[in-house]
Biopython code that builds the backbone (N, CA, C, O; Angstrom):
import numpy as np
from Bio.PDB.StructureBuilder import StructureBuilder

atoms = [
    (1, "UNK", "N", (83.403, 129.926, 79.161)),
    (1, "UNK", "CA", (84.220, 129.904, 77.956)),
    (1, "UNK", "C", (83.575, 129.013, 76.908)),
    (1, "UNK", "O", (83.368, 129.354, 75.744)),
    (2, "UNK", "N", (83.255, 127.735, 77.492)),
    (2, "UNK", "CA", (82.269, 126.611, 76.340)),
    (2, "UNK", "C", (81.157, 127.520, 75.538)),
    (2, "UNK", "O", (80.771, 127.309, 74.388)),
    (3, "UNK", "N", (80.638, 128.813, 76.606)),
    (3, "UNK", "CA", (79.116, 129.258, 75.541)),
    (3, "UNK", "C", (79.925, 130.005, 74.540)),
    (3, "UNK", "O", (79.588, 130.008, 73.356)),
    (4, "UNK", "N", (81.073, 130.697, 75.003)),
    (4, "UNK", "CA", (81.674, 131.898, 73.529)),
    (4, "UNK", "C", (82.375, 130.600, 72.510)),
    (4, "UNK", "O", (82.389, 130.893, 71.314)),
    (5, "UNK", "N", (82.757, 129.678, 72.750)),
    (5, "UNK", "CA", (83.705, 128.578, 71.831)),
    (5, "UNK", "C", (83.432, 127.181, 72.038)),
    (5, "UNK", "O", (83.404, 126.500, 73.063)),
    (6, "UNK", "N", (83.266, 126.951, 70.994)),
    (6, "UNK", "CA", (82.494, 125.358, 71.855)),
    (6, "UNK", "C", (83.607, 124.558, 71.844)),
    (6, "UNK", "O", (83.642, 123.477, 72.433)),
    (7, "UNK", "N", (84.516, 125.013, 71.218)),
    (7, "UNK", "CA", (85.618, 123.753, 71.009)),
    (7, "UNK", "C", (86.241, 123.734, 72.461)),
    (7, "UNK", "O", (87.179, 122.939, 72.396)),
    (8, "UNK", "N", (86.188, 124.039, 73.229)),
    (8, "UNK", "CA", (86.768, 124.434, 74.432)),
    (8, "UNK", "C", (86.888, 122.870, 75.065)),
    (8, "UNK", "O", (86.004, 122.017, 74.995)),
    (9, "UNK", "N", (88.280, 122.712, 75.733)),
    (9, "UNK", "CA", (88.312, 121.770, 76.555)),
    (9, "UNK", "C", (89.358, 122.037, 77.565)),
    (9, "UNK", "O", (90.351, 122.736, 77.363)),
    (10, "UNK", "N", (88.978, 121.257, 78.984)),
    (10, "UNK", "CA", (89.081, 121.141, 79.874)),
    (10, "UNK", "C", (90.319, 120.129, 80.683)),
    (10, "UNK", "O", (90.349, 118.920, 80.912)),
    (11, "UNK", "N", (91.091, 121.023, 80.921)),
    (11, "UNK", "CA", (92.377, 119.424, 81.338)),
    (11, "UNK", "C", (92.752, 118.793, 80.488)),
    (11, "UNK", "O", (92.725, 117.565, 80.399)),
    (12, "UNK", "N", (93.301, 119.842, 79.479)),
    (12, "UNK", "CA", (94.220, 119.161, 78.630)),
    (12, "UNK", "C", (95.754, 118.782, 78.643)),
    (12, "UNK", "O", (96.368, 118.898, 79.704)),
    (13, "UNK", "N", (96.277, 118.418, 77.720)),
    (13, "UNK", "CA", (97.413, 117.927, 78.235)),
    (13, "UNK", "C", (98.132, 118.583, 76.606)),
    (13, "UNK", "O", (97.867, 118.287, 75.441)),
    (14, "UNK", "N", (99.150, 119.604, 77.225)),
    (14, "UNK", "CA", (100.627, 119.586, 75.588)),
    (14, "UNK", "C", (101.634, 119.381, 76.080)),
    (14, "UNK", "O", (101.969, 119.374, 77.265)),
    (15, "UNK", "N", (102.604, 119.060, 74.450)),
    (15, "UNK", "CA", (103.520, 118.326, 75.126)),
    (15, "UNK", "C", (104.677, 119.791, 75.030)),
    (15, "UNK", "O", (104.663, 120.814, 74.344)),
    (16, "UNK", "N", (105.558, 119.286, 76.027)),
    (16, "UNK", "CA", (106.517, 120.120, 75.945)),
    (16, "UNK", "C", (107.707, 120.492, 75.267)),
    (16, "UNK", "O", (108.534, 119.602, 75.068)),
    (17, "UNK", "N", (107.947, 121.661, 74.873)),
    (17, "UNK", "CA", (108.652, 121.896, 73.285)),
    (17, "UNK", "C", (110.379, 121.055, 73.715)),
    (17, "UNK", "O", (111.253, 120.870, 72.867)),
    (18, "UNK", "N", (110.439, 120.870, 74.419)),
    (18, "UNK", "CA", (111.966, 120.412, 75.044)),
    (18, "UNK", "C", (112.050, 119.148, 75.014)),
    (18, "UNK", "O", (113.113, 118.575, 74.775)),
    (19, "UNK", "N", (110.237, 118.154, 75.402)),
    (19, "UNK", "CA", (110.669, 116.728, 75.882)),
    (19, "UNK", "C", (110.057, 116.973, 76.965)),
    (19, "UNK", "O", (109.639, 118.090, 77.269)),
    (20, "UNK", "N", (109.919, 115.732, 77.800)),
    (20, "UNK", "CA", (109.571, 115.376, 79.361)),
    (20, "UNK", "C", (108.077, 115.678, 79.578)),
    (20, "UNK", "O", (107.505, 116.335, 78.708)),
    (21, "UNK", "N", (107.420, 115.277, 80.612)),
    (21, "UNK", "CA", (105.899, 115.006, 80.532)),
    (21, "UNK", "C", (105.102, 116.107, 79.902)),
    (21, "UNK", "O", (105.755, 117.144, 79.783)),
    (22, "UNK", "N", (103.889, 116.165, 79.475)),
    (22, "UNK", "CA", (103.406, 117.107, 79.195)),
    (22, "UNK", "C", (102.962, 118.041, 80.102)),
    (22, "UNK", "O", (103.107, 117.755, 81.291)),
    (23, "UNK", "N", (102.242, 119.529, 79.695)),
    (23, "UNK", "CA", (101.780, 120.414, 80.601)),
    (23, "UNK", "C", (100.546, 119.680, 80.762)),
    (23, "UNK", "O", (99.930, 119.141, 79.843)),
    (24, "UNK", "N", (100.214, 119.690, 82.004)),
    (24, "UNK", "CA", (98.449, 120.139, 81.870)),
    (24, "UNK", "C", (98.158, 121.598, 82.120)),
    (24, "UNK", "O", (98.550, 122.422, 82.946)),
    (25, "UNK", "N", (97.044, 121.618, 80.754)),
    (25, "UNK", "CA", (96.768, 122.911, 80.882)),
    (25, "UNK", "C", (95.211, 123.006, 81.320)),
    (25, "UNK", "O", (94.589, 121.975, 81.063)),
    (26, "UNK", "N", (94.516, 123.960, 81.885)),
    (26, "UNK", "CA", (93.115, 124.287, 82.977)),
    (26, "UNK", "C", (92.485, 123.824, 81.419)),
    (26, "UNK", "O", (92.068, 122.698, 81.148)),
    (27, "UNK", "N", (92.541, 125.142, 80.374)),
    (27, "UNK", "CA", (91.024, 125.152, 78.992)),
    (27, "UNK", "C", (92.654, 125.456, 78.141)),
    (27, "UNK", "O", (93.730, 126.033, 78.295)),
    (28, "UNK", "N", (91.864, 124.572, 77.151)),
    (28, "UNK", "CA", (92.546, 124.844, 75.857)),
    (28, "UNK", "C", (91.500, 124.542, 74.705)),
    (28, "UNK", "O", (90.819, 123.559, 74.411)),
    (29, "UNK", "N", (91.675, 125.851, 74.167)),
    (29, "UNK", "CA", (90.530, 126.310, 73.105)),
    (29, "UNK", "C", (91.409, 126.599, 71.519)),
    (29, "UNK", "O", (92.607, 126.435, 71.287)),
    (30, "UNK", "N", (90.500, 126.995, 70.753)),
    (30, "UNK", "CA", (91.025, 127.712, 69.227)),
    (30, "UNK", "C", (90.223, 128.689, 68.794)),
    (30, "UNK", "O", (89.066, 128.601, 68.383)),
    (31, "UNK", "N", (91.166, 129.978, 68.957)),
    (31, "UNK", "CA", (90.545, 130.996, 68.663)),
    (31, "UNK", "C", (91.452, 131.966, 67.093)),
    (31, "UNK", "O", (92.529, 132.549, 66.970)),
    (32, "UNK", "N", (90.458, 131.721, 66.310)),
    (32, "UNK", "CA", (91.171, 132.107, 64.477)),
    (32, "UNK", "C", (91.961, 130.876, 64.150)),
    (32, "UNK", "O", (93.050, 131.201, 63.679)),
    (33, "UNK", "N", (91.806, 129.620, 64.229)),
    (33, "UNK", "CA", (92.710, 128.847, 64.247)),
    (33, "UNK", "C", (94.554, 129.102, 64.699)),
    (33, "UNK", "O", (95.633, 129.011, 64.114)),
    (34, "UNK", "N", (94.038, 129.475, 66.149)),
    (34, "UNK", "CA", (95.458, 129.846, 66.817)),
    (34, "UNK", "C", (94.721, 128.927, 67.938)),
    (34, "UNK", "O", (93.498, 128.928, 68.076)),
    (35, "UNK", "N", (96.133, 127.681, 69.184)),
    (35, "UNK", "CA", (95.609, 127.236, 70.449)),
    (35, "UNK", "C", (95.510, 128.525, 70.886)),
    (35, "UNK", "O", (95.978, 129.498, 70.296)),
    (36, "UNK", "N", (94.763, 128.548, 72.155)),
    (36, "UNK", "CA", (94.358, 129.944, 73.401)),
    (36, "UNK", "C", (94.491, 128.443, 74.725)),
    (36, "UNK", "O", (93.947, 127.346, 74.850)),
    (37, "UNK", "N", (95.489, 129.209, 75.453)),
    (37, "UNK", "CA", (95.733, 128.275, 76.935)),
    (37, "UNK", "C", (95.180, 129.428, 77.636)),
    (37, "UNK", "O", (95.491, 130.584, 77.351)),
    (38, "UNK", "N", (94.296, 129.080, 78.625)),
    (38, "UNK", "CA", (93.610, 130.074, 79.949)),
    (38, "UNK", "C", (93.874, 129.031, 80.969)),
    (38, "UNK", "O", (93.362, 127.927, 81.154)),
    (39, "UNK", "N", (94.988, 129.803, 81.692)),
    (39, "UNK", "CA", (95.491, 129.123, 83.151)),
    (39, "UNK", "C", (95.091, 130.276, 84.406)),
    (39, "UNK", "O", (95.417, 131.435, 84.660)),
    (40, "UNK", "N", (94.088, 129.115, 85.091)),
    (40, "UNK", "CA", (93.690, 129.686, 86.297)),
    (40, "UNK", "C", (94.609, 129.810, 87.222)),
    (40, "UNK", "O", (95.204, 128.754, 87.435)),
    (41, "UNK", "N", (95.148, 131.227, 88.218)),
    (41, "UNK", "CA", (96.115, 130.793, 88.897)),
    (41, "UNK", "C", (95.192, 131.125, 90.782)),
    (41, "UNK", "O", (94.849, 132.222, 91.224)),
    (42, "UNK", "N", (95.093, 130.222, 91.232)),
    (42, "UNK", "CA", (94.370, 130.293, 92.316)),
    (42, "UNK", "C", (95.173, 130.396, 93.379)),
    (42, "UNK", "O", (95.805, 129.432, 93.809)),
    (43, "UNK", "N", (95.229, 131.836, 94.011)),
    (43, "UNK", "CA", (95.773, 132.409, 95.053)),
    (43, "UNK", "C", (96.648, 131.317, 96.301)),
    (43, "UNK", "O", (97.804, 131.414, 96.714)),
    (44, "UNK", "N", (95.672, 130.401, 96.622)),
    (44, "UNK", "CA", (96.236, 129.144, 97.628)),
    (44, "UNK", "C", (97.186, 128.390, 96.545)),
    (44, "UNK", "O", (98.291, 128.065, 96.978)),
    (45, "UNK", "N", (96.937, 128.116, 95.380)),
    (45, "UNK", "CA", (97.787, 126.703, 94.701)),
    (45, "UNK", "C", (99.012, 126.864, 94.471)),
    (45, "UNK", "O", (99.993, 126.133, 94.600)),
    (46, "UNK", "N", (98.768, 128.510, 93.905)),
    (46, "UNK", "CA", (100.046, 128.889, 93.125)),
    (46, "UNK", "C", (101.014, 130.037, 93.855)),
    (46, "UNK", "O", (102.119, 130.307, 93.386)),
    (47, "UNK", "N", (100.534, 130.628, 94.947)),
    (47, "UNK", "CA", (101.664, 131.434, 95.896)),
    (47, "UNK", "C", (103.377, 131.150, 95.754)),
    (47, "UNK", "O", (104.317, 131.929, 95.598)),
    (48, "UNK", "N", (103.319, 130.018, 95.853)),
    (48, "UNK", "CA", (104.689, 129.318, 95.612)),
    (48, "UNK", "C", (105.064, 128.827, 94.796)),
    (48, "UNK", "O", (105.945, 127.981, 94.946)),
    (49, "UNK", "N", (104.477, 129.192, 93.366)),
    (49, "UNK", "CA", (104.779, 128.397, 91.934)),
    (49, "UNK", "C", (105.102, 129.088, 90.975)),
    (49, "UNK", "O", (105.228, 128.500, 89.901)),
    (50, "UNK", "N", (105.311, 130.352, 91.017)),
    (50, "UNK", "CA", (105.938, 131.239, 90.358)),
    (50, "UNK", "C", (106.828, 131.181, 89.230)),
    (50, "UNK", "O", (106.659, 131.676, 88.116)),
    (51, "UNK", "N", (108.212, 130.225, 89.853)),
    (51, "UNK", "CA", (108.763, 129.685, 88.715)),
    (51, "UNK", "C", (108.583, 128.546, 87.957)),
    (51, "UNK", "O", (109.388, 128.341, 87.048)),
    (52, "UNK", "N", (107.471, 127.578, 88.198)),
    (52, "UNK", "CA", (106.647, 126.378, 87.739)),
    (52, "UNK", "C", (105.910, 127.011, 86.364)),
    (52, "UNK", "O", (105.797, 126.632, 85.198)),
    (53, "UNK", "N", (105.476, 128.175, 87.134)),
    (53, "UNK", "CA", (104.101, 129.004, 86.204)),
    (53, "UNK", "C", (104.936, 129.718, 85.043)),
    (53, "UNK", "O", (104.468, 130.096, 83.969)),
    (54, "UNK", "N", (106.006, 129.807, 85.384)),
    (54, "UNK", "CA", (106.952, 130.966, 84.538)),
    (54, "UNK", "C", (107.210, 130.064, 83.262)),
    (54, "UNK", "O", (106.798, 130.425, 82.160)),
    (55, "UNK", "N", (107.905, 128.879, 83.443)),
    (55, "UNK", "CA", (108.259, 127.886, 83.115)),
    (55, "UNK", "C", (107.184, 127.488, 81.900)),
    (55, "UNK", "O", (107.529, 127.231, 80.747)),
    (56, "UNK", "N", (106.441, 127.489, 82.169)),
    (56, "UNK", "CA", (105.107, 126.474, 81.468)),
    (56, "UNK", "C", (104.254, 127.705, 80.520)),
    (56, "UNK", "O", (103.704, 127.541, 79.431)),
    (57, "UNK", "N", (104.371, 129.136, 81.444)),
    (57, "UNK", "CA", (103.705, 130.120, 80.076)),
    (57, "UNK", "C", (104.918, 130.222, 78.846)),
    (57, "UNK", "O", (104.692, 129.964, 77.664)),
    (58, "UNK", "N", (106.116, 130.612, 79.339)),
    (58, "UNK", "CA", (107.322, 130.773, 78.252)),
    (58, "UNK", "C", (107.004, 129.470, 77.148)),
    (58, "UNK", "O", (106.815, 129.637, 75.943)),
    (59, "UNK", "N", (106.990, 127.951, 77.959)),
    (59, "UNK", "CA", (107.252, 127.470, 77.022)),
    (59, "UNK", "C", (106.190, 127.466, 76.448)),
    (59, "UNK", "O", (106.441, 127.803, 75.291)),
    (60, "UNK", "N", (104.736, 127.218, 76.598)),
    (60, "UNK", "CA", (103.690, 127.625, 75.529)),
    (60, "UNK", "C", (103.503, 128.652, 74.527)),
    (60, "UNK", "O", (102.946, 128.568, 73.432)),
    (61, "UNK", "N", (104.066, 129.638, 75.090)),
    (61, "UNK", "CA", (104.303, 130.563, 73.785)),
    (61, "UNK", "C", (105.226, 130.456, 72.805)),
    (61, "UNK", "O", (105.153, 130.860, 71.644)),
    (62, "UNK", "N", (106.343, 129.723, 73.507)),
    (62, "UNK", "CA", (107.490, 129.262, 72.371)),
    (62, "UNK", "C", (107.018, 128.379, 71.723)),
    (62, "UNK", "O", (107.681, 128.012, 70.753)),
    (63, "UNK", "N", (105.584, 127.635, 72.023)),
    (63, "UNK", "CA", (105.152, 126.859, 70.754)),
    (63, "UNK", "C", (103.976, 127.165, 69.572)),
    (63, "UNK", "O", (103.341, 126.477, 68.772)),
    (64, "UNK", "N", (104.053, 128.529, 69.912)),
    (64, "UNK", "CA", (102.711, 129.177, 69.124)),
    (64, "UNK", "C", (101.240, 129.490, 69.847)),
    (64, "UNK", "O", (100.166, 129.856, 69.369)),
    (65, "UNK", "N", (101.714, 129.149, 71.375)),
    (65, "UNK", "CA", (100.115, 129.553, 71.956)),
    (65, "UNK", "C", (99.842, 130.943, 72.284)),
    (65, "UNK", "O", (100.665, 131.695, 72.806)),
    (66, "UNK", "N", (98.556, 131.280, 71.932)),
    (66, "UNK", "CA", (98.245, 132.381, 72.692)),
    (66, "UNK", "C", (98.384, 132.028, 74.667)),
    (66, "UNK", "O", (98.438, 130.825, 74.923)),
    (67, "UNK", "N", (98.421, 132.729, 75.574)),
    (67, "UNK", "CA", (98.559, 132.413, 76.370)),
    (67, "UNK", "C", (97.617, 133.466, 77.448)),
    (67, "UNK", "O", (97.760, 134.684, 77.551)),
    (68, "UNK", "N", (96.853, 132.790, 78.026)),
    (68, "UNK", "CA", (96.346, 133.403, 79.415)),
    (68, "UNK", "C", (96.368, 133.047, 80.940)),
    (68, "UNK", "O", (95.839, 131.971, 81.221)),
    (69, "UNK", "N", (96.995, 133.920, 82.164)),
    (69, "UNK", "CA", (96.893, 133.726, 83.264)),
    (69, "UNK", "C", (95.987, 134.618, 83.992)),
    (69, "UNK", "O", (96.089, 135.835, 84.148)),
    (70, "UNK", "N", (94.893, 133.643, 84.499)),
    (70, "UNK", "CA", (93.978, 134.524, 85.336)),
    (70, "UNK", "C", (94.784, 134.152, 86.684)),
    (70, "UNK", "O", (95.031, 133.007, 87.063)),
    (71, "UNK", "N", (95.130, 135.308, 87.306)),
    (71, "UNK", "CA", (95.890, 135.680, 88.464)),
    (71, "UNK", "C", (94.656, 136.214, 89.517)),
    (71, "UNK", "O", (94.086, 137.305, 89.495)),
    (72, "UNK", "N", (94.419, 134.924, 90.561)),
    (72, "UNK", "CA", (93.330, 135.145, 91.341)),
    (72, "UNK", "C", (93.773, 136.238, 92.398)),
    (72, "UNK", "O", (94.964, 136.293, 92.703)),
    (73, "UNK", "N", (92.994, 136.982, 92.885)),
    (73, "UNK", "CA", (92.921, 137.875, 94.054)),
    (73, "UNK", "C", (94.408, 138.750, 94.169)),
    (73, "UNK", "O", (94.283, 138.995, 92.970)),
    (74, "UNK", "N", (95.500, 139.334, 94.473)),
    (74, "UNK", "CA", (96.807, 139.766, 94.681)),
    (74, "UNK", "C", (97.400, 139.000, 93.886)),
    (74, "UNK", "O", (97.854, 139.492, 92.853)),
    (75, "UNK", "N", (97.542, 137.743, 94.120)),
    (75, "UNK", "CA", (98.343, 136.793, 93.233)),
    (75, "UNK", "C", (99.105, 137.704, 92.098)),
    (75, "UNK", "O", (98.556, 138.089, 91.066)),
    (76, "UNK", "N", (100.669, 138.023, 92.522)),
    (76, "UNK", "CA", (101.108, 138.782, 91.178)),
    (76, "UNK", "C", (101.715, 138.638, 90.107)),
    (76, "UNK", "O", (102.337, 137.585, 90.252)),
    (77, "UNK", "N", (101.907, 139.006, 89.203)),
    (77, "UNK", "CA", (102.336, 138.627, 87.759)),
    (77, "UNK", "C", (103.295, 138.475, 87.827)),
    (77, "UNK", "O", (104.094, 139.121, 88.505)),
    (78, "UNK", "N", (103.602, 137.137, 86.811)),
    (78, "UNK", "CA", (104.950, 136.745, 86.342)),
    (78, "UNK", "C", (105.490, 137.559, 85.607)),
    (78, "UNK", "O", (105.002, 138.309, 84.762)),
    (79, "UNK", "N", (106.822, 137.362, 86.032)),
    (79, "UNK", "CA", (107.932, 138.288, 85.274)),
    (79, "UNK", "C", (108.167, 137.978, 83.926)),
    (79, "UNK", "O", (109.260, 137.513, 83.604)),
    (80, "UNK", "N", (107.169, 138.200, 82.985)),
    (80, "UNK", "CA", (107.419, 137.834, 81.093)),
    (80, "UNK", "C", (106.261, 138.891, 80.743)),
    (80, "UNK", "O", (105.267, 139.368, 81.291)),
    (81, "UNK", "N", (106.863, 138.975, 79.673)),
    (81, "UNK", "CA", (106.038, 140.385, 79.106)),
    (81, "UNK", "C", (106.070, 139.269, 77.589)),
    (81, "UNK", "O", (106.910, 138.399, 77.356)),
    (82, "UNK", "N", (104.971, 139.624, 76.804)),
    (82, "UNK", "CA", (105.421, 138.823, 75.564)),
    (82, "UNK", "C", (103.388, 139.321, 74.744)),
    (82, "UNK", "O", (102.279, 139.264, 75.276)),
    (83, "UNK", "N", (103.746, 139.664, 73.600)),
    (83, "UNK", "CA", (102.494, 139.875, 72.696)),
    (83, "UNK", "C", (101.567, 139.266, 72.803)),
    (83, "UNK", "O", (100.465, 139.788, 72.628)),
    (84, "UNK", "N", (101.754, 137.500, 73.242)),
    (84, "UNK", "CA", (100.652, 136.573, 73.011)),
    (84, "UNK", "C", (100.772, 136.085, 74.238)),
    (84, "UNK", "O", (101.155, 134.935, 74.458)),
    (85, "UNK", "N", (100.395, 137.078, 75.300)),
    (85, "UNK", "CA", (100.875, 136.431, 76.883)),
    (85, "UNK", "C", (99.562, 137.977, 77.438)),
    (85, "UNK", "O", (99.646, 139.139, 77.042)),
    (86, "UNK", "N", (98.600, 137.461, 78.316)),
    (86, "UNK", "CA", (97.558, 138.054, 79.151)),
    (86, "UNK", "C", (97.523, 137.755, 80.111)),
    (86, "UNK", "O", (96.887, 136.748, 80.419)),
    (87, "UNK", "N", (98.346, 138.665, 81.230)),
    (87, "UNK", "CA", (97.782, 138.267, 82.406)),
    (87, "UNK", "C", (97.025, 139.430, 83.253)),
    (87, "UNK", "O", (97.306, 140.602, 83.504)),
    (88, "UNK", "N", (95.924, 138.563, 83.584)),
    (88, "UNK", "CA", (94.622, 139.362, 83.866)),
    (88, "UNK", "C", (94.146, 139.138, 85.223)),
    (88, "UNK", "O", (94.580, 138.051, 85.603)),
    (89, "UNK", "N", (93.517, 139.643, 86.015)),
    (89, "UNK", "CA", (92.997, 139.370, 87.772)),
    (89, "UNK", "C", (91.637, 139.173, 87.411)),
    (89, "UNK", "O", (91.074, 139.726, 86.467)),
    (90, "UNK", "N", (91.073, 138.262, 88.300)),
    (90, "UNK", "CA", (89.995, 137.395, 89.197)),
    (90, "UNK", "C", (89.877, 137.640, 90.336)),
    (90, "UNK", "O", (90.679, 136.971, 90.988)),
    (91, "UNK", "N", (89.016, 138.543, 91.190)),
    (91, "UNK", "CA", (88.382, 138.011, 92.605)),
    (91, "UNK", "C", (86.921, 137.552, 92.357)),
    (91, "UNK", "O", (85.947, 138.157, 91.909)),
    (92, "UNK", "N", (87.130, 135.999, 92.893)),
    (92, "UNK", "CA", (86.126, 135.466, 93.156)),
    (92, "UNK", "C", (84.921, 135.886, 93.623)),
    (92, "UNK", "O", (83.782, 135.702, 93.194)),
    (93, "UNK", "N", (85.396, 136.559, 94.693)),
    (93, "UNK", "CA", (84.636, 136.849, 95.687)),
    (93, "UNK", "C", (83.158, 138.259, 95.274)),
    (93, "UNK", "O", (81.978, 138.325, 95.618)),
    (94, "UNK", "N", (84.156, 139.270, 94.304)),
    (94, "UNK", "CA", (82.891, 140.053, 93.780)),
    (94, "UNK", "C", (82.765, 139.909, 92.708)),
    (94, "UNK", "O", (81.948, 140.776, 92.397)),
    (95, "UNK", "N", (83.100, 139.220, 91.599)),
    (95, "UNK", "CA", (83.230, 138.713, 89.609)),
    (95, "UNK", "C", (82.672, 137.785, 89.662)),
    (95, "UNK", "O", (82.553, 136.925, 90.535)),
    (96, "UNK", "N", (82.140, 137.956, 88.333)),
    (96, "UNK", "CA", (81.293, 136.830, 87.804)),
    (96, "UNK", "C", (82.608, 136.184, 86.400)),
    (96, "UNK", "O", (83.570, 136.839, 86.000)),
    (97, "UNK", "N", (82.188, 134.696, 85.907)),
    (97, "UNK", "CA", (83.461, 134.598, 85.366)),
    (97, "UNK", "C", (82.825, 134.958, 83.521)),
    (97, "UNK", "O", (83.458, 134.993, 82.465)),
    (98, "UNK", "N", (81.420, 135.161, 83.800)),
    (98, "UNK", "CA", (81.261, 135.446, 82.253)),
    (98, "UNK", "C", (82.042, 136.737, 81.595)),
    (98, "UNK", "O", (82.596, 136.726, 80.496)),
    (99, "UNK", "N", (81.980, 137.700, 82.377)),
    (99, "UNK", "CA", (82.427, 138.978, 81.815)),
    (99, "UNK", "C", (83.960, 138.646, 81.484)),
    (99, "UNK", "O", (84.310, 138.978, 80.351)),
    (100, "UNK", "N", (85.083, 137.945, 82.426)),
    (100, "UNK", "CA", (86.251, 137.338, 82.173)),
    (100, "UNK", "C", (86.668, 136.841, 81.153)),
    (100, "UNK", "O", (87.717, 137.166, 80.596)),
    (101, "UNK", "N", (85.701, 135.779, 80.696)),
    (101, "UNK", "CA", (85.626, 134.939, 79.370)),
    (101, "UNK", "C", (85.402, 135.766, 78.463)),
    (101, "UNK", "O", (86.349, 135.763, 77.676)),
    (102, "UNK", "N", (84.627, 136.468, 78.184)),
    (102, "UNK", "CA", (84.174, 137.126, 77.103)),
    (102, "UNK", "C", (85.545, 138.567, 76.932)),
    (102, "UNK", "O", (85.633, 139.294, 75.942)),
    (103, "UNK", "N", (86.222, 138.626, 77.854)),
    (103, "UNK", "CA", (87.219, 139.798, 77.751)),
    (103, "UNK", "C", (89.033, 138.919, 77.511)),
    (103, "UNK", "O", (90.007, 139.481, 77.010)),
    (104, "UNK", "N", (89.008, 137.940, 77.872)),
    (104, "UNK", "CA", (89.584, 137.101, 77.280)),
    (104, "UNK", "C", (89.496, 136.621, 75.677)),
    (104, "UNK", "O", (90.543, 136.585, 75.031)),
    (105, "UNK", "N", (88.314, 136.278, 75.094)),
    (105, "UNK", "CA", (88.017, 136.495, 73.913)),
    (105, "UNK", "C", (88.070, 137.157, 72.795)),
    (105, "UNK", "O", (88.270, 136.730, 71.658)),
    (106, "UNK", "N", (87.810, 138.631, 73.304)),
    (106, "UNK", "CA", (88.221, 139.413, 72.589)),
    (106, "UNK", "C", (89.747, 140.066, 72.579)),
    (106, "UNK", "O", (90.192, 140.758, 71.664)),
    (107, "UNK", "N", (90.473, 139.687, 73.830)),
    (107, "UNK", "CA", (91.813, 139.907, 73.253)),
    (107, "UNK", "C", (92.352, 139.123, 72.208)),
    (107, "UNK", "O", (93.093, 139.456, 71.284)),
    (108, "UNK", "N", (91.740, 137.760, 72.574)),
    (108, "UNK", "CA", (93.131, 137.251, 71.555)),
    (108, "UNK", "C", (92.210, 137.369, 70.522)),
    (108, "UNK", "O", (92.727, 136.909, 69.503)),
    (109, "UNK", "N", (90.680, 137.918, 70.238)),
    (109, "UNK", "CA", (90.899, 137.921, 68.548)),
    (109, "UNK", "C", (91.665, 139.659, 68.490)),
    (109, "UNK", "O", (92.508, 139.655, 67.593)),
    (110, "UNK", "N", (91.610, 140.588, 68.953)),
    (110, "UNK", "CA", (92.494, 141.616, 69.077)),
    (110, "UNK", "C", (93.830, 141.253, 68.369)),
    (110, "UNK", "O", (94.156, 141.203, 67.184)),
    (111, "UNK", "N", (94.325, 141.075, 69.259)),
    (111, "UNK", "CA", (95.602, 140.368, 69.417)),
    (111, "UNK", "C", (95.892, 139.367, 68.018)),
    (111, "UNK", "O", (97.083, 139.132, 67.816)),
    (112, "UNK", "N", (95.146, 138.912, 67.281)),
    (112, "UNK", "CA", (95.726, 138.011, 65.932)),
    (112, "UNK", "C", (94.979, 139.059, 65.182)),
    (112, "UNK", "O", (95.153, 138.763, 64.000)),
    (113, "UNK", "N", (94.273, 140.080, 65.244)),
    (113, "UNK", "CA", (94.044, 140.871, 64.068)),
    (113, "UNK", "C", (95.343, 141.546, 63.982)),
    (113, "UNK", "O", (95.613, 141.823, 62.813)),
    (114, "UNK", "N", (96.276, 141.917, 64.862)),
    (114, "UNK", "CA", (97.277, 142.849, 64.829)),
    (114, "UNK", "C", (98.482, 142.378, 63.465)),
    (114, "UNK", "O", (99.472, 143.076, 63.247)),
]
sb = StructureBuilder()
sb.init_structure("model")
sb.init_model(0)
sb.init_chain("A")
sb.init_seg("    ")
for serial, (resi, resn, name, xyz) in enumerate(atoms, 1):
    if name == "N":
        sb.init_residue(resn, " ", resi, " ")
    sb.init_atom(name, np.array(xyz, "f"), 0.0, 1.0, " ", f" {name:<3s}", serial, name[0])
structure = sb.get_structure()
């Protein structure tokens, strides 16, 4: 993601539109001067976090983020449907993550040309 955007960073932290600690988020980038959150969801971490994960994409979009969940291996999608919400699959095991990044990219400039 750093070679398509350099602004890209790593373990960031927003705060939450309600109050109470912030998210950490995996990469938080700017793409058209819009944030872009890309949350890795890794098959072992997140099996049981469903409503953690639910929780934390809603409220990022309720604050103007574009929003991405890479949903590793089966790992299945959260129940939110929403314009500025991508959730997309990862297996490790045969993907490389450049092609990911770069298809991530072009949605959300997609996605703010609309």
């Amino acid at each position: 993601m750093k070679t398509l955007i350099p602004a890209t960073r790593q373990d960031a932290r927003i705060a939450r539109s309600g109050g109470g600690p912030a998210w950490r988020v995996d990469v938080l980038t700017v793409v058209a001067e819009r944030p872009l959150v890309v949350e890795y969801d890794g098959e072992y971490w997140h099996r049981d976090k469903a409503a953690l994960d639910l929780e934390k994409a809603a409220d990022l979009l309720t604050s103007g983020h574009l929003v991405v969940r890479v949903r590793e291996n089966d790992l299945p999608d959260l129940p939110i449907e929403h314009p500025h919400l991508l959730q997309t699959r990862h297996r490790p095991q045969f993907e490389t993550v450049s092609p990911l990044a770069a298809s991530i990219v072009n949605w959300a400039r997609s996605t703010l040309a609309r």
